[in-house]
Each structure stands twice: as structure tokens, then as C-alpha cells.
BARO-31366 format. One record per atom (N, C-alpha, C, O): x, y, z; atom name; residue in one letter. Coordinates in nm, 2 decimals, decimal comma, padded with zeros to 4 digits. Layout:
BARO-31366
> X; Y; Z; CA; A
...
//
This chain:
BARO-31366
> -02,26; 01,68; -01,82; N; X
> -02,35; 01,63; -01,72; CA; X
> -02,45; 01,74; -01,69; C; X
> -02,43; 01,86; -01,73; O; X
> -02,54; 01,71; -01,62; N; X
> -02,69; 01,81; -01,64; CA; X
> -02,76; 01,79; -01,51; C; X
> -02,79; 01,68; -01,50; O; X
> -02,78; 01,86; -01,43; N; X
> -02,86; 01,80; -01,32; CA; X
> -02,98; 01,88; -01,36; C; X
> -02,99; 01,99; -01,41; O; X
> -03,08; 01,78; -01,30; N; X
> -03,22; 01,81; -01,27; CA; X
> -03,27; 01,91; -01,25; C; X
> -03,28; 01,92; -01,13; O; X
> -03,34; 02,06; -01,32; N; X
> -03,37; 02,15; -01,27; CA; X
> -03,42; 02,17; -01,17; C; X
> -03,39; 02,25; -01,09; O; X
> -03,51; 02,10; -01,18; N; X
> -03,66; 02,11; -01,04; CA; X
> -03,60; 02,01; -00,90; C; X
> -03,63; 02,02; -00,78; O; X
> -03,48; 01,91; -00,96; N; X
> -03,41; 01,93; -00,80; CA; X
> -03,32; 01,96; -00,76; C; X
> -03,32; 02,02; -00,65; O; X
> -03,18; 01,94; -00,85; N; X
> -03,06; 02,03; -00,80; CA; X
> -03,01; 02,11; -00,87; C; X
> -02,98; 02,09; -00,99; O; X
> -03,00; 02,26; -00,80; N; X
> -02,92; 02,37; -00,90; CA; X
> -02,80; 02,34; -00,95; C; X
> -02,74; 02,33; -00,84; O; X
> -02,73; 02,33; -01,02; N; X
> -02,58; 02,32; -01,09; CA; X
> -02,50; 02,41; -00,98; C; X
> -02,41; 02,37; -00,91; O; X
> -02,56; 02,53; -00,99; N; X
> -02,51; 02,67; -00,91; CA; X
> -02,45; 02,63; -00,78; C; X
> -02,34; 02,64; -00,74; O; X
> -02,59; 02,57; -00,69; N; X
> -02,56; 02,57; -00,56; CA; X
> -02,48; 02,47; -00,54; C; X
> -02,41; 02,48; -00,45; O; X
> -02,47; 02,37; -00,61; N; X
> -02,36; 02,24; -00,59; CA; X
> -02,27; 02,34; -00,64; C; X
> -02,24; 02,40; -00,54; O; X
> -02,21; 02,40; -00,72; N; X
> -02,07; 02,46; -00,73; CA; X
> -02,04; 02,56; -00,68; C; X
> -01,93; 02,59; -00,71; O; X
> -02,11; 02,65; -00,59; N; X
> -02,11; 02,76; -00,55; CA; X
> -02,07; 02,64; -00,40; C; X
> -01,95; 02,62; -00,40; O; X
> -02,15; 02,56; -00,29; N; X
> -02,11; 02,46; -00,19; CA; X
> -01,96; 02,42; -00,24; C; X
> -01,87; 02,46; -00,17; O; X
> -01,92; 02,35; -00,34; N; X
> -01,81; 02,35; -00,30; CA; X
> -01,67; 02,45; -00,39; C; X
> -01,56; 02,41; -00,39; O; X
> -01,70; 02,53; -00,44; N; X
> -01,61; 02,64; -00,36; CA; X
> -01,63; 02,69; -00,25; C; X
> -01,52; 02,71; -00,20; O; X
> -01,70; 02,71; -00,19; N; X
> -01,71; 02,74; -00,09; CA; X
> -01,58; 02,67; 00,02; C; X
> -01,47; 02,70; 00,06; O; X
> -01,68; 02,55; 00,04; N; X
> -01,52; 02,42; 00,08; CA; X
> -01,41; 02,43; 00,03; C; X
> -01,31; 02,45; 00,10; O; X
> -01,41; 02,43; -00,12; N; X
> -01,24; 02,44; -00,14; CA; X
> -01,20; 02,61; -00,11; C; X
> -01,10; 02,66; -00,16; O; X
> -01,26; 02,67; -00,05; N; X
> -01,21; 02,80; -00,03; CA; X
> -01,16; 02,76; 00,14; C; X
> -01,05; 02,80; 00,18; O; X
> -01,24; 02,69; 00,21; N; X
> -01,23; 02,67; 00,35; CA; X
> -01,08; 02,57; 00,37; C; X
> -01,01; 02,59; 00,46; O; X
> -01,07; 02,48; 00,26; N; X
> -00,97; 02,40; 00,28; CA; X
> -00,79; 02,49; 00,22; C; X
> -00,67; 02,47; 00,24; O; X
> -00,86; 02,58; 00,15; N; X
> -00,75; 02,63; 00,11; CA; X
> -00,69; 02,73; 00,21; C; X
> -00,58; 02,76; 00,24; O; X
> -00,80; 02,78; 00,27; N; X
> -00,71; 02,87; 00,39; CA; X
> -00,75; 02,78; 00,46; C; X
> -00,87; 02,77; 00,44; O; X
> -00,72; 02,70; 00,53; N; X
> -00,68; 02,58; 00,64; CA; X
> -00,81; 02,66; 00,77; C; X
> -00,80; 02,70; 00,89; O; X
> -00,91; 02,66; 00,71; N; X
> -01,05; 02,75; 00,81; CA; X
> -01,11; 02,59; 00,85; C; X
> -01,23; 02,57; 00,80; O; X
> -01,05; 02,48; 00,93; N; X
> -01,11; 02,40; 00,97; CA; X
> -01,28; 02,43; 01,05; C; X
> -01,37; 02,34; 01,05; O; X
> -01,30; 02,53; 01,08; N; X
> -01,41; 02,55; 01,12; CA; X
> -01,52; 02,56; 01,03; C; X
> -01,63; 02,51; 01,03; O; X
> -01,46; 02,68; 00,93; N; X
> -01,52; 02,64; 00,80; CA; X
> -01,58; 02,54; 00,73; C; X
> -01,70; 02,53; 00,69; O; X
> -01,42; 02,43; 00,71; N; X
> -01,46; 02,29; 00,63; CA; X
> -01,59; 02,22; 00,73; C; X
> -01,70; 02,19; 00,68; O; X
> -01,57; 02,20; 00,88; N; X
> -01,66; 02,14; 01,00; CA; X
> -01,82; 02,16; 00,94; C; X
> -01,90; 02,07; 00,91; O; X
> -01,82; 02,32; 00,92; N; X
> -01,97; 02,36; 00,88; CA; X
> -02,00; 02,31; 00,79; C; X
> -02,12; 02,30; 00,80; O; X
> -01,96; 02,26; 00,68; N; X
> -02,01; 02,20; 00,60; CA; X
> -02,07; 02,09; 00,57; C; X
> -02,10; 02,05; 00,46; O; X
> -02,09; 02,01; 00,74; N; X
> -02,09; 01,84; 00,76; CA; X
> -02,19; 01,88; 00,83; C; X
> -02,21; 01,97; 00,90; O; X
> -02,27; 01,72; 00,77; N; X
> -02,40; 01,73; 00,85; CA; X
> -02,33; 01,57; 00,95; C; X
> -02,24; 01,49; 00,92; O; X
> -02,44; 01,61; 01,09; N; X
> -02,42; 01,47; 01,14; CA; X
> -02,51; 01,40; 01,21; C; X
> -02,61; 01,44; 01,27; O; X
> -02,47; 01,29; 01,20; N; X
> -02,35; 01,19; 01,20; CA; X
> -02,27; 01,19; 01,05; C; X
> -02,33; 01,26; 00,96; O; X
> -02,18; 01,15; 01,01; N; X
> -02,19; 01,16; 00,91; CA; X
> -02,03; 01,04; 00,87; C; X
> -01,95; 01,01; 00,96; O; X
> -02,01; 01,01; 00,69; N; X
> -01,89; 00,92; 00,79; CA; X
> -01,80; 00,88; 00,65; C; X
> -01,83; 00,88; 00,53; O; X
> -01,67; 00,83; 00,74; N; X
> -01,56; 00,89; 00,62; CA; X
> -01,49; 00,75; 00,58; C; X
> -01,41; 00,71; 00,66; O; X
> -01,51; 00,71; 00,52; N; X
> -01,46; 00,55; 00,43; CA; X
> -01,36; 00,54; 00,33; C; X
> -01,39; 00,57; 00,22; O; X
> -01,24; 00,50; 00,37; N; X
> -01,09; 00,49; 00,31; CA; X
> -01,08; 00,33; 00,29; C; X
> -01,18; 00,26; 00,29; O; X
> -00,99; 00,29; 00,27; N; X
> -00,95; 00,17; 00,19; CA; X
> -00,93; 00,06; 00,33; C; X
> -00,98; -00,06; 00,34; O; X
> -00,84; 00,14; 00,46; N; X
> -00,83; 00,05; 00,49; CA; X
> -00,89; 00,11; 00,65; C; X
> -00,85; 00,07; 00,76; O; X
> -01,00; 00,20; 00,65; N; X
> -01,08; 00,20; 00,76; CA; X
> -01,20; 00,30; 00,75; C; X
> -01,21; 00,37; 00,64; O; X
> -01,29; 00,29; 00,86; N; X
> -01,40; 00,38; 00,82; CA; X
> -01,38; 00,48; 00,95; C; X
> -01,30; 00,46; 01,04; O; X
> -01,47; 00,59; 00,94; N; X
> -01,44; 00,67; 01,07; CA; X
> -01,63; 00,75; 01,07; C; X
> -01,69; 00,81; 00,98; O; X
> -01,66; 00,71; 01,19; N; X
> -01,83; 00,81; 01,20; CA; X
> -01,77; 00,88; 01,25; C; X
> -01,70; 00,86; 01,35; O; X
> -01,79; 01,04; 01,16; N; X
> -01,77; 01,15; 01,26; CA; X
> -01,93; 01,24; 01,28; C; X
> -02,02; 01,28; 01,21; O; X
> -01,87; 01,26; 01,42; N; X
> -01,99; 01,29; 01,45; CA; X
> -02,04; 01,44; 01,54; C; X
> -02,14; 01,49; 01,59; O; X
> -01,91; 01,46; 01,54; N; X
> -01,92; 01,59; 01,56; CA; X
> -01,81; 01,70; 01,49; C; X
> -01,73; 01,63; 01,43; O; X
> -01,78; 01,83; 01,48; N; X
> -01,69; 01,89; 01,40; CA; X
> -01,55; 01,86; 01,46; C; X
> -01,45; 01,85; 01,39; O; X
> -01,54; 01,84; 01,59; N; X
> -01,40; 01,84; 01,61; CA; X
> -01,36; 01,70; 01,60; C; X
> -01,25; 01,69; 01,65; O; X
> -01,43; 01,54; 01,54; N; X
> -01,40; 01,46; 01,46; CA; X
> -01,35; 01,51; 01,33; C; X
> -01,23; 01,49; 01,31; O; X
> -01,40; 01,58; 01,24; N; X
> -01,45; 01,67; 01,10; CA; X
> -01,28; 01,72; 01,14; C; X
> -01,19; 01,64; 01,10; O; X
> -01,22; 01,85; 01,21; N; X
> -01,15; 01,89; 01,20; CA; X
> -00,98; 01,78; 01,28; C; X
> -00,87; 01,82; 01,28; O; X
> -01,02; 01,69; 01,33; N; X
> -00,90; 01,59; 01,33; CA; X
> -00,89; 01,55; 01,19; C; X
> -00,78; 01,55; 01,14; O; X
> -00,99; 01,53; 01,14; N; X
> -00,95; 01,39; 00,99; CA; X
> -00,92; 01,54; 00,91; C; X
> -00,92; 01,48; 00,80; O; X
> -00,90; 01,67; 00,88; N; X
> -00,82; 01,72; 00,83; CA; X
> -00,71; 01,82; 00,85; C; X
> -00,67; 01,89; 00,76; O; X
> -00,68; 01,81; 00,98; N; X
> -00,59; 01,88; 01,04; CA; X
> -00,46; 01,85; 00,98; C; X
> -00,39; 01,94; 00,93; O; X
> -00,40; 01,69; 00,96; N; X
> -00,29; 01,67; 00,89; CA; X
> -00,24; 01,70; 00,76; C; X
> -00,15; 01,76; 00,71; O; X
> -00,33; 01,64; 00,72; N; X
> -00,35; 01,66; 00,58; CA; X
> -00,34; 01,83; 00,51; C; X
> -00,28; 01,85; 00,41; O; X
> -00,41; 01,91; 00,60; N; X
> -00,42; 02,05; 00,57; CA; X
> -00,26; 02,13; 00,61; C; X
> -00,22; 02,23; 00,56; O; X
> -00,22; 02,06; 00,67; N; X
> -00,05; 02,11; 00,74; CA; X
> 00,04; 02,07; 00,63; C; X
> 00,12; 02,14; 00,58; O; X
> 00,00; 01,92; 00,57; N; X
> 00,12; 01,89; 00,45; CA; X
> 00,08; 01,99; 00,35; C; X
> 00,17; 02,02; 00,28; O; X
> -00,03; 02,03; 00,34; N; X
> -00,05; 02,11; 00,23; CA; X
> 00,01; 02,26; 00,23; C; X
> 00,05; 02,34; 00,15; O; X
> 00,00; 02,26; 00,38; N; X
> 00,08; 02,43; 00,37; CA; X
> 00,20; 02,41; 00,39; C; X
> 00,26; 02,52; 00,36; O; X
> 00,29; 02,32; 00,44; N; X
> 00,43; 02,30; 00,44; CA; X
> 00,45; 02,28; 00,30; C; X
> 00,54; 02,37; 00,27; O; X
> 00,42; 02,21; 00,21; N; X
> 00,39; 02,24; 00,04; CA; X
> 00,42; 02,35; -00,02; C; X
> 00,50; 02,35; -00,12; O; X
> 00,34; 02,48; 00,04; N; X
> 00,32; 02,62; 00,02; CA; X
> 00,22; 02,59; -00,08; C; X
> 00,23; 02,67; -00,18; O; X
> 00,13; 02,49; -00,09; N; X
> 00,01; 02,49; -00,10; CA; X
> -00,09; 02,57; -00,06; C; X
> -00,08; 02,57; 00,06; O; X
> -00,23; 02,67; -00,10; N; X
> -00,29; 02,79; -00,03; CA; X
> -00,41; 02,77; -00,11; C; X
> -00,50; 02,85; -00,09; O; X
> -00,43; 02,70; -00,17; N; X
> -00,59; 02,67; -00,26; CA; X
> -00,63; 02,55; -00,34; C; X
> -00,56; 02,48; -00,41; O; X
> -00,74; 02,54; -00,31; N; X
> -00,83; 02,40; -00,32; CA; X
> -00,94; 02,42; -00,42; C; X
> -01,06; 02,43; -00,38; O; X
> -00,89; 02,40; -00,55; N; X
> -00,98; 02,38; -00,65; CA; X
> -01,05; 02,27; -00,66; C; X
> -01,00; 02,17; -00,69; O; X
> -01,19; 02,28; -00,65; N; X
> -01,24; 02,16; -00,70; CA; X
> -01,30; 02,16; -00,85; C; X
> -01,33; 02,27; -00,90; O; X
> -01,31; 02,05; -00,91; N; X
> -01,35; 02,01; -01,08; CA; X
> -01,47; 01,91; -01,05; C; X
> -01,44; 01,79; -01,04; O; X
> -01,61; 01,97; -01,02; N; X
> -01,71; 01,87; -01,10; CA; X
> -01,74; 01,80; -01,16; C; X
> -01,83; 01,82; -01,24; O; X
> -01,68; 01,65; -01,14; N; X
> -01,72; 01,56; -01,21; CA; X
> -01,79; 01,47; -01,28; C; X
> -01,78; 01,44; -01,40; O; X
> -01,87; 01,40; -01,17; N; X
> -01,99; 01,34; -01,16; CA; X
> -02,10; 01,41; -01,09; C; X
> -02,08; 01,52; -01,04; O; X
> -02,24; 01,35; -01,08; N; X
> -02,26; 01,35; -01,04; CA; X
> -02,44; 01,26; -01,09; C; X
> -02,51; 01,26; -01,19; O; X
> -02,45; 01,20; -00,93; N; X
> -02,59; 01,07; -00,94; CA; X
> -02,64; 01,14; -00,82; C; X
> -02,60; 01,18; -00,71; O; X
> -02,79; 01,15; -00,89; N; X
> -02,89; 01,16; -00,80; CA; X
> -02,93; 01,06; -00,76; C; X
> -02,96; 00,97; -00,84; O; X
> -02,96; 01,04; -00,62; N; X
> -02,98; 00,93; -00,51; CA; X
> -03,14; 00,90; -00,45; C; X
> -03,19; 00,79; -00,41; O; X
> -03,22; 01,05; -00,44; N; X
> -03,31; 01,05; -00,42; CA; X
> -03,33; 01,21; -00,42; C; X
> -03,23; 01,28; -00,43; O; X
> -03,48; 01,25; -00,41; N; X
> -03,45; 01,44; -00,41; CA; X
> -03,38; 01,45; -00,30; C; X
> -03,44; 01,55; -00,25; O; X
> -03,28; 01,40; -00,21; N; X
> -03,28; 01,49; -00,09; CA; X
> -03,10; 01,43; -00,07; C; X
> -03,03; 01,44; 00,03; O; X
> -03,07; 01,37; -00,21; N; X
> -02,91; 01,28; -00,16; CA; X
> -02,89; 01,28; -00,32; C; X
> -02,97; 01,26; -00,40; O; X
> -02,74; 01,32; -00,33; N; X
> -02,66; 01,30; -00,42; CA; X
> -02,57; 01,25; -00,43; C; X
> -02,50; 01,27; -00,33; O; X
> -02,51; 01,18; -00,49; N; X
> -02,34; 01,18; -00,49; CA; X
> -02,24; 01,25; -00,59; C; X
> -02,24; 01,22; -00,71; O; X
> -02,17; 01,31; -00,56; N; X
> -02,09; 01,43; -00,61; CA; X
> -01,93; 01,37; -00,66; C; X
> -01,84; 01,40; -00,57; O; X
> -01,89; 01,32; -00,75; N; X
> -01,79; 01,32; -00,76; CA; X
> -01,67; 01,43; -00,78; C; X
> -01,68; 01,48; -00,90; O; X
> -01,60; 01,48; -00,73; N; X
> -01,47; 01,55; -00,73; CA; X
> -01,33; 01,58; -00,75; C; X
> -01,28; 01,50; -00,67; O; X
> -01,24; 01,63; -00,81; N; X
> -01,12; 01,60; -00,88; CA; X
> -01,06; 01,78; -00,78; C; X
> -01,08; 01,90; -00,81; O; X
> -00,99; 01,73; -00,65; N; X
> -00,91; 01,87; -00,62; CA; X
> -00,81; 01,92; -00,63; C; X
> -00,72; 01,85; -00,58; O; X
> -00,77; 02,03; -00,70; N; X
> -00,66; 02,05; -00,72; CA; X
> -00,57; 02,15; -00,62; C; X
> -00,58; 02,28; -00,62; O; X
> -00,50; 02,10; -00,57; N; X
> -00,41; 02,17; -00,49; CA; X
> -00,32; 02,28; -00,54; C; X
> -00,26; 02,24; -00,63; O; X
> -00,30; 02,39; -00,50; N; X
> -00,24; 02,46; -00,61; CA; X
> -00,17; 02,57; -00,50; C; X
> -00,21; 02,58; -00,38; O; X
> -00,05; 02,65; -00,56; N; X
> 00,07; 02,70; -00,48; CA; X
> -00,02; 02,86; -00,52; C; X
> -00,13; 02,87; -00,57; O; X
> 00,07; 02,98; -00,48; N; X
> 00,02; 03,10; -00,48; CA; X
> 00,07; 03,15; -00,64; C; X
> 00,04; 03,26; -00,68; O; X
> 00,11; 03,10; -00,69; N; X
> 00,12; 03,12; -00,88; CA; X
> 00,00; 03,05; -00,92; C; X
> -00,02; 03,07; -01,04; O; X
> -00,08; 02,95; -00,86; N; X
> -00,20; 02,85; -00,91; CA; X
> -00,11; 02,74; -01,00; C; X
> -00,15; 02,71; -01,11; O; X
> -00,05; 02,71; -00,96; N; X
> 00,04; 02,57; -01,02; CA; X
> 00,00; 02,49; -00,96; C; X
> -00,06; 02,53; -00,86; O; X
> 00,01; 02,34; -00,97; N; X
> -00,07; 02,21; -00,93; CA; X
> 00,01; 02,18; -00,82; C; X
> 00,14; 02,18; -00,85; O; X
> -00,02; 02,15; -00,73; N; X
> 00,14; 02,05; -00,69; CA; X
> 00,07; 01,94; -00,61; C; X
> 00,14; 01,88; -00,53; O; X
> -00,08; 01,89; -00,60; N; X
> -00,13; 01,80; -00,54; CA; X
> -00,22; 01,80; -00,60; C; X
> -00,24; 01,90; -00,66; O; X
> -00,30; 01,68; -00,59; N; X
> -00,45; 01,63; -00,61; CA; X
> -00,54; 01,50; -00,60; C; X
> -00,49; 01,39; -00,63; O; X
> -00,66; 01,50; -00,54; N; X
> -00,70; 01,36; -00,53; CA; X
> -00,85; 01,37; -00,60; C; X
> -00,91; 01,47; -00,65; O; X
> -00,89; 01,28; -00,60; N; X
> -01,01; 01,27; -00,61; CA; X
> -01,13; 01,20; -00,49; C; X
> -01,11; 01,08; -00,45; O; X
> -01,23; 01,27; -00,45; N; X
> -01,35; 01,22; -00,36; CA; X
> -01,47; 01,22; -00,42; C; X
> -01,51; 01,30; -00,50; O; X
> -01,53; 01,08; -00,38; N; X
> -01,66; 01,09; -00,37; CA; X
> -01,77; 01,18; -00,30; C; X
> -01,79; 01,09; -00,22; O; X
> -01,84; 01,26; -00,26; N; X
> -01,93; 01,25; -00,15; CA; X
> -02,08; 01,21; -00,16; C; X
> -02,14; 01,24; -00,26; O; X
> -02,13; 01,16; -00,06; N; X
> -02,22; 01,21; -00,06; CA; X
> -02,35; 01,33; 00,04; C; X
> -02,35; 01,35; 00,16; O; X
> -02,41; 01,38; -00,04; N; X
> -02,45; 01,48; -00,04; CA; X
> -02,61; 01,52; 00,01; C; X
> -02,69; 01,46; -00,05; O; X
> -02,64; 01,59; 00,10; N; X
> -02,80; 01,61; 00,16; CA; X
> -02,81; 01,74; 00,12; C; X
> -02,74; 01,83; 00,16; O; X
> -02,92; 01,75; 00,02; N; X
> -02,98; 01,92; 00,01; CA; X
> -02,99; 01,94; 00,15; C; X
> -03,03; 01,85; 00,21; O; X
> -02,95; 02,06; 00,22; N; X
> -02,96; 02,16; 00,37; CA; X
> -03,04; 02,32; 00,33; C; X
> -03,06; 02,34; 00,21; O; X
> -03,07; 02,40; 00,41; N; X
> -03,12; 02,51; 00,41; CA; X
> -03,09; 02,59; 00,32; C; X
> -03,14; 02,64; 00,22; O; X
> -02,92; 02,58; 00,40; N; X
> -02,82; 02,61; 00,32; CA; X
> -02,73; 02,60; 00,14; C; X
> -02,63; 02,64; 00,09; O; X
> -02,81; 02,53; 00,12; N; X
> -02,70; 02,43; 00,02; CA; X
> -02,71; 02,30; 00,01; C; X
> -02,80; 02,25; -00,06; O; X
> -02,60; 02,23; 00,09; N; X
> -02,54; 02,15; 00,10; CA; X
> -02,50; 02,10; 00,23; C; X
> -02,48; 02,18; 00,31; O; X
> -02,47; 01,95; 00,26; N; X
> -02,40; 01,90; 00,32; CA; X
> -02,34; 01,73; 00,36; C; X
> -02,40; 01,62; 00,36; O; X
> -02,22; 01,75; 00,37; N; X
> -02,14; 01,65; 00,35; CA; X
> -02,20; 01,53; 00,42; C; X
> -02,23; 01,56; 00,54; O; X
> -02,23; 01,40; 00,39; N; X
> -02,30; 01,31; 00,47; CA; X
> -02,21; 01,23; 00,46; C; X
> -02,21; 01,16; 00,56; O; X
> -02,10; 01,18; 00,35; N; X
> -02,03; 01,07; 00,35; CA; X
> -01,92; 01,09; 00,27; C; X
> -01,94; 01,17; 00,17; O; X
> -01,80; 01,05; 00,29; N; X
> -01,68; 01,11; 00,18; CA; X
> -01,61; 00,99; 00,21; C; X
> -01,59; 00,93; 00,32; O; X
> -01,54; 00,94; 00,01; N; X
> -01,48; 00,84; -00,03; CA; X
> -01,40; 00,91; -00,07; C; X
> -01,44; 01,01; -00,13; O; X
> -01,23; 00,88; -00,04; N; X
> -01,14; 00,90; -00,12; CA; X
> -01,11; 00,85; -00,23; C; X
> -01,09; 00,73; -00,19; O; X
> -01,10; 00,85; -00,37; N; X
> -01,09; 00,77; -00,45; CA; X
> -00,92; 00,69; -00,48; C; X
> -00,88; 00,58; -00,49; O; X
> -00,86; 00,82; -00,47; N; X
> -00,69; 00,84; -00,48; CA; X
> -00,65; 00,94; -00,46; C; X
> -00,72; 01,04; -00,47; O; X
> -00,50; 00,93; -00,43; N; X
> -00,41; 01,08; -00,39; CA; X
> -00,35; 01,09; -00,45; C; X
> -00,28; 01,19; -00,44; O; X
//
């Protein structure tokens, strides 16, 4: 896959999420927060959730981030999947995370969708689909 020179860097989308999976892997909820623009909103199978501010952002992964360290889970690889440009200013980013222990052995993974707003910054999270866990 190849993105568009003249609108998205390869770089900054993979450099944005390591970044995240660096935040998810040390459980830096304030971190993962920064990375959401808002409103912005999270769509599962069997509900949707607007979050709209970071301390929505840091509920919807507080649990989740606990099973992972009760795991002895400590890092959050993501694998670049997909990705569809939406317009110059929206992406969608497909994702493959790999959960991994302090040897880098697998012991979790899901896949997300997001989608995605060029920011000053980078990047930021506008919508996230879980695919599977």
C-alpha cells in the first residue's frame, strides 16, 4: 500500500501510531486521551459511545489496559494495514495490535479501524471500530 505523497506521509501515520501504541503500552492514559480529537466516537457491535472529552477517552480504556497488565502485557505494537483516503483531511487507517509481554511474545491482539483527521500535530483519532479481539 502507498499513500499519496502530496497528502499523507507514510512516516507521520506510522510514527502517530507508535506513538499510541507506545502510550497504550505503558498504560499513559493521558497520553492515549491526546491523541483524540473531539467529539469524536467509538462504535462496537453492540453499542456506540461519543466521547467527548479525554476522561470519556480514558474510561473506554482503563479496563482494558488493566487486563493487559494483569497479562504482564507492557507493549502495543501496531501493523499497518490498510489504509483509504477519505478526503485530504480524513483517512481511514486499518490496524492489527499486537500485545506483547517484556520478551516481545504475543499474548493478545485485535484489530481496529480508525478514522483519522490530519492535526498540526500528526494525527488524530476521530472514530474507532473494533474489528475483533
Amino acid at each position: 500500500m502507498v499513500l499519496p505523497a502530496d497528502v499523507y506521509d507514510r512516516e507521520d501515520l506510522t510514527r502517530f501510531l507508535a506513538d499510541y501504541g507506545a502510550a497504550l503500552g505503558a498504560g499513559d492514559l493521558d497520553g492515549v486521551a491526546d491523541r483524540f480529537g473531539f467529539p469524536s466516537l467509538l462504535v462496537a457491535a453492540d453499542r456506540s459511545v461519543l466521547v467527548t472529552d479525554p476522561e470519556t477517552v480514558l474510561d473506554s480504556h482503563r479496563e482494558r489496559l488493566a487486563a493487559y497488565r494483569a497479562d504482564d502485557l507492557v507493549a502495543a505494537v501496531p501493523e499497518l494495514r490498510t489504509v483509504e483516503e477519505v478526503t485530504d483531511e480524513l483517512l481511514w487507517a486499518g490496524v492489527r495490535w499486537s500485545y506483547r509481554d517484556e520478551n516481545a511474545a504475543e499474548g493478545a491482539a485485535d484489530e481496529v479501524r480508525y478514522l483519522l483527521r490530519r492535526s498540526r500535530d500528526g494525527f488524530e483519532v476521530c472514530v474507532i471500530v473494533p474489528l475483533r479481539s
